[in-house]
MARKOLLO-111549 format. One record per residue (C-alpha): residue number from 1; x, y, z. Coordinates in nm, 3 decimals, decimal comma. Example, Ala and Ser with C-alpha at 12.3 -4.5 7.8 and 13.67 -1.06 7.14 Angstrom:
2
SITE   seq        c1        c2        c3
SITE     1     1,230    -0,450     0,780
SITE     2     1,367    -0,106     0,714
! end
This chain:
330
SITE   seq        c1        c2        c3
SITE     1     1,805    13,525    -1,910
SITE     2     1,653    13,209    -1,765
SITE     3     1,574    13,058    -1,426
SITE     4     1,869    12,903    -1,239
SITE     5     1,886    12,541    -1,181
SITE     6     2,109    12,345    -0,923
SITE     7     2,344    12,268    -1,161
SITE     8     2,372    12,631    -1,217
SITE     9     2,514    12,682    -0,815
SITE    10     2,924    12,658    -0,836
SITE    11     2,892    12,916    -1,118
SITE    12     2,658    13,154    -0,897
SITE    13     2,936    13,085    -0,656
SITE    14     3,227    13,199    -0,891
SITE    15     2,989    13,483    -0,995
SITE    16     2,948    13,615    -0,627
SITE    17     3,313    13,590    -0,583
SITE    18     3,442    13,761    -0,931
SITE    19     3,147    14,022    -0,853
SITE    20     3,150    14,100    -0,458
SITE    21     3,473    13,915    -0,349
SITE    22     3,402    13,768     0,005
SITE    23     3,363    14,070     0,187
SITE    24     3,199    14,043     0,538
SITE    25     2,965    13,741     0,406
SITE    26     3,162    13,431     0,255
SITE    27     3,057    13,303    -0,069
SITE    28     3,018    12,909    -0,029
SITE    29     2,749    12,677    -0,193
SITE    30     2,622    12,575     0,199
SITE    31     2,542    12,899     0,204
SITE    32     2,367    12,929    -0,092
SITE    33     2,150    12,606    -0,007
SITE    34     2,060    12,759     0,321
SITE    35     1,961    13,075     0,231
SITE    36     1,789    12,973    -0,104
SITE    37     1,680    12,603    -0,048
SITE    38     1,609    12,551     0,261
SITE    39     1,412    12,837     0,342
SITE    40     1,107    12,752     0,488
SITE    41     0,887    13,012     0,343
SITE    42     0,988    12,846     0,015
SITE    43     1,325    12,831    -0,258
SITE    44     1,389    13,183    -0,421
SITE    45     1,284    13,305    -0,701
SITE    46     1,687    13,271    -0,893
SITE    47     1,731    13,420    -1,240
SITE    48     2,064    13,436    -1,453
SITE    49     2,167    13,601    -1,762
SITE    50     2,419    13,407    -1,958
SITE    51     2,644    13,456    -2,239
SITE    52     2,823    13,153    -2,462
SITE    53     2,776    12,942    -2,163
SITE    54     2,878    13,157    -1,917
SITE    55     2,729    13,346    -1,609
SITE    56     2,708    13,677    -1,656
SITE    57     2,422    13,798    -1,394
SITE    58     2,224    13,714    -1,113
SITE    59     1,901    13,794    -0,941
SITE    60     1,769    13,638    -0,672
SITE    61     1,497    13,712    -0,437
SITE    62     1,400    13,566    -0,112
SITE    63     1,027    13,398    -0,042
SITE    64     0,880    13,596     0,286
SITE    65     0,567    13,525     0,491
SITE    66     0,419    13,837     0,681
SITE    67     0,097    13,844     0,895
SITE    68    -0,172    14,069     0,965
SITE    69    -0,510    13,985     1,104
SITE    70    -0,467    13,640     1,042
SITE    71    -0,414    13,690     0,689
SITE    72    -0,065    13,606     0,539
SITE    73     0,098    13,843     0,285
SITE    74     0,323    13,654     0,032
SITE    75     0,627    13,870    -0,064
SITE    76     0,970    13,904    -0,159
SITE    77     1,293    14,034    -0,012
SITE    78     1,528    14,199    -0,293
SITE    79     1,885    14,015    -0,178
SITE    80     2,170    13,856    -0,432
SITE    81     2,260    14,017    -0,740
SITE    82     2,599    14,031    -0,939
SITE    83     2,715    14,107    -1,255
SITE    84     3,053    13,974    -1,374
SITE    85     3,301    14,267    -1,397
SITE    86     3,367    14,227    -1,750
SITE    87     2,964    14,289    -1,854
SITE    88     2,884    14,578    -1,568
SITE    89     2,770    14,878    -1,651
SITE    90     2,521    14,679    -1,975
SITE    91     2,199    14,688    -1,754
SITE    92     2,218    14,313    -1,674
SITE    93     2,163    14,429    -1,288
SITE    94     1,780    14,579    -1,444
SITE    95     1,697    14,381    -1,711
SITE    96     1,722    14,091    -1,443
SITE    97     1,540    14,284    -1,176
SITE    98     1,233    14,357    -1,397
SITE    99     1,210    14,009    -1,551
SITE   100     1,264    13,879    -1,161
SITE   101     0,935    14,143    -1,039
SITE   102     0,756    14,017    -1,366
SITE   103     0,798    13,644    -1,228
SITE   104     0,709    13,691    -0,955
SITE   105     0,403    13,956    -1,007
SITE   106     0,251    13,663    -1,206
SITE   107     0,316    13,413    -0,929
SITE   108     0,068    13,619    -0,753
SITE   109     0,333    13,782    -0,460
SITE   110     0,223    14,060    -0,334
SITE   111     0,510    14,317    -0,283
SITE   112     0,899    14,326    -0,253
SITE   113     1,123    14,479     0,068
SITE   114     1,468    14,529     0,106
SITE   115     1,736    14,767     0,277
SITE   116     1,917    14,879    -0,046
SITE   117     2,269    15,049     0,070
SITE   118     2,350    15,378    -0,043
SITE   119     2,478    15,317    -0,364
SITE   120     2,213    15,056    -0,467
SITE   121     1,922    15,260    -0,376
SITE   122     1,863    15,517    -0,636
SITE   123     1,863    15,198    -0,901
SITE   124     1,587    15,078    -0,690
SITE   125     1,402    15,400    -0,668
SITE   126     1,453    15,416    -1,050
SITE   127     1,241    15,138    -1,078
SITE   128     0,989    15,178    -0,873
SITE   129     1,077    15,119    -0,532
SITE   130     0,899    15,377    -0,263
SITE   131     1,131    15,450     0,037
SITE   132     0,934    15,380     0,398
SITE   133     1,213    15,539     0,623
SITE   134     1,459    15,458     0,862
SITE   135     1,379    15,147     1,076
SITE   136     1,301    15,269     1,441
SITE   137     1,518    15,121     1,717
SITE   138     1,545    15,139     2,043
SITE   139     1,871    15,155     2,242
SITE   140     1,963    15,106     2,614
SITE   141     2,298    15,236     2,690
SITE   142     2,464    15,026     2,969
SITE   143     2,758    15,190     2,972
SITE   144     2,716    15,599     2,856
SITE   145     3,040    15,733     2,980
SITE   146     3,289    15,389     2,900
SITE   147     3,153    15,474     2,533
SITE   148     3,167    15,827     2,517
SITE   149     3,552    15,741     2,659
SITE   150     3,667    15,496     2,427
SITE   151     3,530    15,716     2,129
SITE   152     3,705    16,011     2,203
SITE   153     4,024    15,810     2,283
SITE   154     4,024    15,486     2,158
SITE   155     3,802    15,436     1,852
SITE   156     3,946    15,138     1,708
SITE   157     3,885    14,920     2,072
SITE   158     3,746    14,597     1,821
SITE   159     3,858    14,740     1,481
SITE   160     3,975    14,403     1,311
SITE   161     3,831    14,149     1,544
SITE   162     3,707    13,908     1,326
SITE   163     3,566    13,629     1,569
SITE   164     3,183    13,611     1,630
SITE   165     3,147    13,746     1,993
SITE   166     2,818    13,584     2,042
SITE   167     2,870    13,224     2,280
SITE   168     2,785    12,937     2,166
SITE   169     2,440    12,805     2,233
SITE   170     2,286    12,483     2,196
SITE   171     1,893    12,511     2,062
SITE   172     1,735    12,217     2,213
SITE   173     1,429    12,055     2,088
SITE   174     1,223    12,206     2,359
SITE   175     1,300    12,555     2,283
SITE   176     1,222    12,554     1,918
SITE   177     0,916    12,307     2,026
SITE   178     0,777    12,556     2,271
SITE   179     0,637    12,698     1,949
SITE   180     0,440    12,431     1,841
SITE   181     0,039    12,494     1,881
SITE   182     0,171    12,881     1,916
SITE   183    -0,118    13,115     1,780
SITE   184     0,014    13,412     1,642
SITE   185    -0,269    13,708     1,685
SITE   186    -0,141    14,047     1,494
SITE   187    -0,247    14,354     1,380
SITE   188     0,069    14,439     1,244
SITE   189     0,277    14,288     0,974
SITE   190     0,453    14,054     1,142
SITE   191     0,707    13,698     0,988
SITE   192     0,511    13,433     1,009
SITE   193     0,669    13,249     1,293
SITE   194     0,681    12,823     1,328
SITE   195     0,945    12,563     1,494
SITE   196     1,112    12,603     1,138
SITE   197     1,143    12,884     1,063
SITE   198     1,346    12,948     1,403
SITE   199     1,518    12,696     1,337
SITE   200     1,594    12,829     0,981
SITE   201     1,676    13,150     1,043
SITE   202     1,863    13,120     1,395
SITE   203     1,934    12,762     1,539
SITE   204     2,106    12,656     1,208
SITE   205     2,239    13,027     1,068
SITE   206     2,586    12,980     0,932
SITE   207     2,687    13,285     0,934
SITE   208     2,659    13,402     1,297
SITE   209     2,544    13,269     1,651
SITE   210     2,204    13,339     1,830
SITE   211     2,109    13,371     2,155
SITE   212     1,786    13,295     2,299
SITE   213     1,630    13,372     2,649
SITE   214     1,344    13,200     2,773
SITE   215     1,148    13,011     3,059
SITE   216     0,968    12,811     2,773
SITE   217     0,632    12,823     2,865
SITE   218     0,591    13,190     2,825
SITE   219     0,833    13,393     2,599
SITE   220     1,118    13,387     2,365
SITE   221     1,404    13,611     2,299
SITE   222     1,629    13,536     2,040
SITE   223     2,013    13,785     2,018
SITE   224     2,359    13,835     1,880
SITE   225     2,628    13,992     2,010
SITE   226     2,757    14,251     1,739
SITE   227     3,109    14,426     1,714
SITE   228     3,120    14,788     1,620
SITE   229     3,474    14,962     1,598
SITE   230     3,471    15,100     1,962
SITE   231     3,153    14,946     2,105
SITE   232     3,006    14,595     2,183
SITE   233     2,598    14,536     2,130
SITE   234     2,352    14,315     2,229
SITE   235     2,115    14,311     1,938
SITE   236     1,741    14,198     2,064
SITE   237     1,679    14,007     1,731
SITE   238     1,338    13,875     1,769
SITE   239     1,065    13,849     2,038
SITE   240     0,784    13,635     2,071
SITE   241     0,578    13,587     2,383
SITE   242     0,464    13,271     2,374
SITE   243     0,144    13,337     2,562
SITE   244    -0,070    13,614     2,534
SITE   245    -0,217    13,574     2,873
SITE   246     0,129    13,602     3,012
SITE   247     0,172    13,830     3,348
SITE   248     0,359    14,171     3,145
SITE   249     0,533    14,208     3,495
SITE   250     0,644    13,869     3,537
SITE   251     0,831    13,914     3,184
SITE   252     0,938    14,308     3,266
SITE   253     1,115    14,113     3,557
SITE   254     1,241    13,800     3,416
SITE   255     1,375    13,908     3,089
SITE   256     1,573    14,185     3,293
SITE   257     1,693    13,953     3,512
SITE   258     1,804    13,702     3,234
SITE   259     1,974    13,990     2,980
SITE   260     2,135    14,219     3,215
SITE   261     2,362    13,997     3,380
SITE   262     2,444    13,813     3,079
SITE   263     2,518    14,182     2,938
SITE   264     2,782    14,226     3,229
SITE   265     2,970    13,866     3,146
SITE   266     3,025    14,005     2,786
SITE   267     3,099    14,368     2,849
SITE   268     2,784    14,481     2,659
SITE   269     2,794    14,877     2,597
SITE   270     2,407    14,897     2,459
SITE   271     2,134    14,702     2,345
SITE   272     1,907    14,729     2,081
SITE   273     1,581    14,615     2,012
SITE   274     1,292    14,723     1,686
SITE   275     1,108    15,014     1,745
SITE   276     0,772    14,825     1,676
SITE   277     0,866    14,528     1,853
SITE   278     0,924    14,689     2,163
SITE   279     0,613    14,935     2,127
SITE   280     0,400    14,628     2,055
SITE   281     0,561    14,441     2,387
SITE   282     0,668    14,781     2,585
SITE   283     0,532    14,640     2,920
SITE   284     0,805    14,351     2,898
SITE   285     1,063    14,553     2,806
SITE   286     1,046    14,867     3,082
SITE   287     1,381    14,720     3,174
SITE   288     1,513    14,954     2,853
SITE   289     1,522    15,287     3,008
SITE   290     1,381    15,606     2,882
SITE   291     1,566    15,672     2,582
SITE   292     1,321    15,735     2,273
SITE   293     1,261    15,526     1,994
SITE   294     1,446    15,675     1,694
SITE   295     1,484    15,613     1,324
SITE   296     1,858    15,469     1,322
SITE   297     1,810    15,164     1,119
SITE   298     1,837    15,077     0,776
SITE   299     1,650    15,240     0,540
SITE   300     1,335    15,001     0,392
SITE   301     1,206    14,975     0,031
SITE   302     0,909    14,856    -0,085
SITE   303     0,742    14,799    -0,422
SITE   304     0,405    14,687    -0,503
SITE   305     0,312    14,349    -0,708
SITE   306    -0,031    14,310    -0,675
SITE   307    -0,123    14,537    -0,353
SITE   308    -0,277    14,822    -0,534
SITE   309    -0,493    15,042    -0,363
SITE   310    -0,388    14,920    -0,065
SITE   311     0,001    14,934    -0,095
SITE   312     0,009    15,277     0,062
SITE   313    -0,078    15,083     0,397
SITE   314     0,281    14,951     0,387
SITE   315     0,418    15,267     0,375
SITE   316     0,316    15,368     0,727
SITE   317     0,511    15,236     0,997
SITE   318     0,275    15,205     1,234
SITE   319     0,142    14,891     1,028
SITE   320     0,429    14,726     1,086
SITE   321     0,587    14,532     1,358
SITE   322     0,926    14,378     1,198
SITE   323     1,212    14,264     1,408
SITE   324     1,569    14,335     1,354
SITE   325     1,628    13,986     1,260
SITE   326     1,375    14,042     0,982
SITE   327     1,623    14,294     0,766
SITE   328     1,928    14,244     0,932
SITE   329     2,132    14,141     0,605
SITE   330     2,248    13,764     0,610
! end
């Protein structure tokens, strides 16, 4: 087991591919540099195992910057792994993952988070990972009885549409300026936010197309359109408002009439939007009905590097004001 190096990346590739297959998420060295290079928060931490020369594993986990209180929390996010199929079921996956936590434990991060899919997840728990719950979302449904329609009789309506749905946006300079001199003030985890790492994470994404909404003085709303087998969503990805002093009815009222009629040109059934987000910015966001928050979304991991005694904060919600675009997998 040893660090990857760049010379390393075309058989990380091959690994991906002999491991995962493409799947929903293509396997191409572009995206490897974007994800793992060029992230502003820092490269990943990248370890392999190998065998006469050959890949045989991978672990790689993503640099994160959260905020609270104006102090920033270096951690982790738990993403890549394979194993080729000829050395699976050897423990490569954890002798990779403990090394990896080891590495970075001694590198002085923090703590690790990730939405671990069913299968995955007991591994995690195994070694050491504490479940937080179900992300909270929520929903505004547009159109109630069109859905409740095309699920009882037509439930494939976008099965097999493989197209991103989201238009194509240009993300001037201004927009991902109007961040610049931006001072973020929370008392809730929170990603760090900057000019790059918007840029990072939505202008220049690969792998789908962002949205944004704003009058770019005094908020910003960045979405994607995403296909389910019988319904169409607007995913509220990430909010920021821009300044604090901002009039809450003034963005109530413009951010309803931005979204809404852009949510009637593409045939939007519901939205969605973080739980915390929208509790932390509920007075912009009355637009959203009365529907409760509830805990639909992924389920979030956490393990501790060097939190200690206070690691059990991040395992109440309430401390926490993530986005979807913060553990939406990419």
């Amino acid at each position: 087991m040893r660090p990857a190096s760049p010379e390393d990346r075309p058989a990380i590739i091959e690994l991906l591919r002999q491991s995962l297959g493409e799947s929903s998420i293509p396997k191409s060295e572009a995206l490897w540099l974007w994800k793992h290079e060029q992230n502003p928060f820092g490269p990943s931490y990248v370890l392999v195992a190998e065998e006469a020369g050959k890949l045989i594993g991978l672990r790689a986990f993503m640099q994160w910057e959260w905020l609270r209180n104006d102090k920033i929390y270096k951690a982790v996010r738990a993403v890549d792994t394979a194993t080729h199929p000829d050395y699976q079921g050897k423990g490569i996956f954890k002798k990779l993952t403990l090394q990896q936590l080891e590495i970075c434990r001694k590198d002085g991060v923090l703590f690790v988070f990730n939405t671990p899919n069913l299968q995955s997840r007991p591994g995690y728990l195994k070694m050491g990972w504490v479940m937080q719950g179900k992300m909270p979302l929520k929903i505004a449904l547009l159109k109630p009885f069109a859905m409740a329609r095309t699920r009882l009789f037509n439930k494939e309506k976008y099965a097999g549409q493989q197209d991103d749905p989201s238009p194509f946006q240009k993300w001037p300079h201004e927009v991902l300026n109007s961040l610049e001199g931006y001072v973020q003030k929370t008392e809730q985890l929170a990603t760090v936010f900057s000019p790059q790492y918007i840029s990072w994470r939505y202008a220049n994404n690969p792998l789908f197309t962002y949205n944004y909404f704003t009058d770019q003085e005094n908020f910003l709303l960045i979405t994607r359109i995403k296909m389910h087998a019988y319904t169409k969503e607007l995913r509220l990805v990430d909010f920021i408002k821009l300044n604090p002093r901002a009039d809450n009815s003034y963005l109530d009222a413009t951010l309803k009439r931005q979204v809404l009629p852009f949510c009637t040109r593409h045939q939007i059934d519901f939205i969605s939007f973080s739980g915390q987000q929208y509790r932390a910015n509920r007075a912009c966001f009355k637009w959203m009905g009365l529907l409760p928050i509830r805990p639909l979304g992924p389920i979030i991991t956490l393990k501790d590097l060097n939190m200690k005694e206070d690691f059990r904060h991040l395992l109440d919600t309430k401390n926490w004001c993530y986005s979807t675009g913060d553990l939406e997998l990419f």
